[in-house]
Every structure is written in C-alpha cells, then in structure tokens.
N, C-alpha and C positions, 0 to 999 in steps of 0.2 A: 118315286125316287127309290129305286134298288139300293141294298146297301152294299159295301166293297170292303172284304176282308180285309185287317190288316193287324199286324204284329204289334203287339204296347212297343216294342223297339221302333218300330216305321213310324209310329204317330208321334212318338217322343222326338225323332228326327224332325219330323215336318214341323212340332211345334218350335222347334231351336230353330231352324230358316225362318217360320215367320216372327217370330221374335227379333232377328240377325233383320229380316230386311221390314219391320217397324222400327225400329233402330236407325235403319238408312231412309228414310222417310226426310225426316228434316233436312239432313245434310243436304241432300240432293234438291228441296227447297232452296235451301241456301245460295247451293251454285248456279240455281236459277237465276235468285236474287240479285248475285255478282255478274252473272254475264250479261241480265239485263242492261244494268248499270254498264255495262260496256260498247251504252248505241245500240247505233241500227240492227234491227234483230233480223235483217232479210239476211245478211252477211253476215251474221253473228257463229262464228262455228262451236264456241262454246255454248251459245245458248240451244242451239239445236240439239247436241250431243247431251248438255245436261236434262233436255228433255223428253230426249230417246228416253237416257239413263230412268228416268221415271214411268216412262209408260211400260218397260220393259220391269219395272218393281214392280208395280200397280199388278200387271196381268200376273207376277206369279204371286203376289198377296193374293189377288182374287183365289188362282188355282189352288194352292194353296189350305183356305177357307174350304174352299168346296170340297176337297179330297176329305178332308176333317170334319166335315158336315155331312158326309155321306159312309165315314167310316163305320166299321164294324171291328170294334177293336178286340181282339183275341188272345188272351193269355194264356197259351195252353203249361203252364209252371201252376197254374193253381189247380190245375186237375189231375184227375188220379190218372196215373199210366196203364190204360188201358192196354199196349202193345200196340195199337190201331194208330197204323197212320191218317193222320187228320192235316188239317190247316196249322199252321206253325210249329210242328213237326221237325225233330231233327233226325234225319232216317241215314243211317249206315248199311251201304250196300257191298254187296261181293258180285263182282262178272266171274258166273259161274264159268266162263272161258276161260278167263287169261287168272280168274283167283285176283285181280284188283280193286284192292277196297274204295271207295266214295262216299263223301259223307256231304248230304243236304240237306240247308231248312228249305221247306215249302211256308210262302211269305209273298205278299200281294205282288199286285204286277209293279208298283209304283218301287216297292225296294229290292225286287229280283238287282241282284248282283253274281253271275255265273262263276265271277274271279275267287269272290269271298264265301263261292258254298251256299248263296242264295237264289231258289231259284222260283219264280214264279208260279201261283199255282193254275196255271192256265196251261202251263209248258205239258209236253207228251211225257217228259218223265214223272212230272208231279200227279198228271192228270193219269196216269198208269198208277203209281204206287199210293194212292190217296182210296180208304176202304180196305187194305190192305196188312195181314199181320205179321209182326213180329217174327222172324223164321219162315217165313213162306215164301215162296219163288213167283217172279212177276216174268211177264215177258213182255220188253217195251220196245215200241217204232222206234228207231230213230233215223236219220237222213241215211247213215251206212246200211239200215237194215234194223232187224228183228235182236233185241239182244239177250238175252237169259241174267236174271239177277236174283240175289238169293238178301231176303231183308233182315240183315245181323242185328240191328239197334235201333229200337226208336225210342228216342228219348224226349221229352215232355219239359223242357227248360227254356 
C-alpha cells in the first residue's frame, strides 16, 4: 500500500465529511425505518430512495477511511524554508512574457482545486516547478505550448 501525499488542511477536510456523514448514519436508518413502515416495499419509493441515500453514504465512509488510511500527511509550516519547492508549497510565479503573477499550493490530487490556487501535484505545472528554487526560471508544457516562469516566492505555510 503506497502512500498519497496530503496537506494537514486536506486531511482536516476529510475528517469533517466523515464526521458530517457519521452523523447522517442514523438519520438515514431512521427513514429506513419509516418507509418501511409504509408497506409494501416493491412500490415503496421512499424506501428505495432512503436506501440508495445509504449505500451512497456507506461507499464514501468507506472512501473516505481509506484515503486516510493511506495518507501521508505533510506539514510543510513546520519546516524550515528552504526556498525549494516541495509538496505543499505555496509558490508565486511571474510569466516572464506577459510579467503576470500566479500564486499556487501544490496539494494531493484529492483537494486540487484550480479556482482556489490549488493545484495538484501530479499536474505539469506542479510536476515542472516541484525541486525547484526560489528565483530560478522553470519552463513548463502546457496545452497552449511551452511557457517561461520566473519562481518569485515560496512560502512554507
């Protein structure tokens, strides 16, 4: 069993969902309990719906567990700032073309979020800029082409 990077913020998330759907656990018993109580369960539309609702909790409890079970949890706030982008990295870049700044954490695949500046580290740009220092120029694929970036700030938070 490999293990799969992840940010003390990612794991802190996953454990509030499984917490959020242990919590809905009973409930969701319960509506069992009442639409049984309401007959025949061939034609029961509540009853089948309340126990979709449950196999669809169950499988992400299970995923869930296991993401958590396999994680590698990485605080890079307690390490010294080396300038080296690593795995949960906040890195500020400059397109040496156009002089436009971008600023990303590199952060497991599970909480890549592109909108929020999160970005995967499997991605070409994480996987370009990761070994990487401080002020040094990377040159990374992306779908438009080839693009020039110059590494302003990595910060370690």
């Amino acid at each position: 069993m490999e293990k799969v990077p992840m940010t003390s913020r990612g794991a802190q998330l996953l454990r509030d969902e499984l917490r959020r759907l242990l919590k809905l656990r009973p409930k969701i018993s319960e509506a069992i309990a009442e639409a049984r109580d309401l007959g025949d369960l061939k034609e029961n539309a509540e009853y089948h719906a309340a126990r979709e609702e449950q196999a669809i909790c169950e499988a992400q409890i299970r995923d869930i567990e296991y993401k958590l079970s396999v994680a590698q949890i990485i605080d890079v706030s307690k390490m010294k700032n080396t300038g080296k982008v690593i795995f949960g990295t906040t890195v500020t870049l400059i397109d040496i073309d156009t002089n436009e700044e971008k600023t990303y954490q590199i952060v497991g695949d599970d909480e890549a979020d592109i909108k929020s500046g999160r970005i995967s580290v499997s991605s070409p740009i994480a996987r370009g800029l990761i070994g990487k220092m401080e002020g040094g120029e990377v040159v990374i694929s992306t779908p438009g082409g080839d693009k020039d970036f110059e590494i302003n700030k990595v910060l370690y938070c």
